[in-house]
N, C-alpha and C positions, 0 to 999 in steps of 0.2 A: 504494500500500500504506500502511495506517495504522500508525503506530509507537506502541508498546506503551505504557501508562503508566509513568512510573519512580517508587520509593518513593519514599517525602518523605526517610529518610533516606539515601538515594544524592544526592538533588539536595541536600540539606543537606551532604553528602559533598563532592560536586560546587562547593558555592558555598567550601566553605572551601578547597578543594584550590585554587579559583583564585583565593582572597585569598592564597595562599602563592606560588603560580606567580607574581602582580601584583608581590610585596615587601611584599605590607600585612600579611602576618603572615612577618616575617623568621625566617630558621633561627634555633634558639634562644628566639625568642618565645614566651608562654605564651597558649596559648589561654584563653578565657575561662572561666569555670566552668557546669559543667552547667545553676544553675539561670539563672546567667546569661546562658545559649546558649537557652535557654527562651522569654526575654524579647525578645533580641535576633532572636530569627529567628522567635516564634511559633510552636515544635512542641511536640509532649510531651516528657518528657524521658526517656521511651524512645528518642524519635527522636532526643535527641540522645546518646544511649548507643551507638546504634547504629551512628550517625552515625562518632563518635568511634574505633569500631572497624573500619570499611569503612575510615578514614584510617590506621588502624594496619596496616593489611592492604596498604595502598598503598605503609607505608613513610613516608608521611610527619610521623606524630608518632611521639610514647612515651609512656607512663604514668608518672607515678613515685608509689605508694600516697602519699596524704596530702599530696603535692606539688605534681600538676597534671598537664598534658598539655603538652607542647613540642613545636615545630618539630624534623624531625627531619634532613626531605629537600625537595628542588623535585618535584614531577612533571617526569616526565621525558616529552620532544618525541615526540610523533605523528612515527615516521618517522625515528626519530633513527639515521643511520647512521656516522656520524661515524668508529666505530673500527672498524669492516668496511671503510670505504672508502680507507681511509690505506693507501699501497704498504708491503709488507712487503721491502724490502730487504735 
């Protein structure tokens, strides 16, 4: 079976969500500026508007008008069961 193409800004989504999972973009860090994000990854900058709000959706940054976008969160683990699996005593 062939898998679907994915938008440029989902894998633009994608590539930052796993500079933050990595540490290369620590909580609290600011991410780069739209037209800067332009430059540095080659999309429109629709794509990286979009971009920017697919990660907002995920939880992992914030907006702050006239301020920036920051780190907000990790992506969290495929499979994470950590607190269903702890005995309830």
């Amino acid at each position: 079976m062939t898998e679907l193409p994915r938008y440029e800004y989902v894998k633009l989504a994608d590539a930052i969500a796993a500079d933050i999972a990595s540490g290369k973009l620590p909580q609290g860090a600011a991410l780069p500026g739209e037209r800067a994000m332009t430059g540095l990854y080659g999309v429109s900058i629709g794509t990286v508007r979009r971009a920017v709000v697919e990660l907002r959706k995920r939880g992992l940054v914030a907006t702050l008008p006239a301020k920036g976008t920051y780190v907000i969160g990790m992506p969290e683990a495929a499979g994470d069961t950590s607190e269903e699996a702890a005995p309830n005593d």
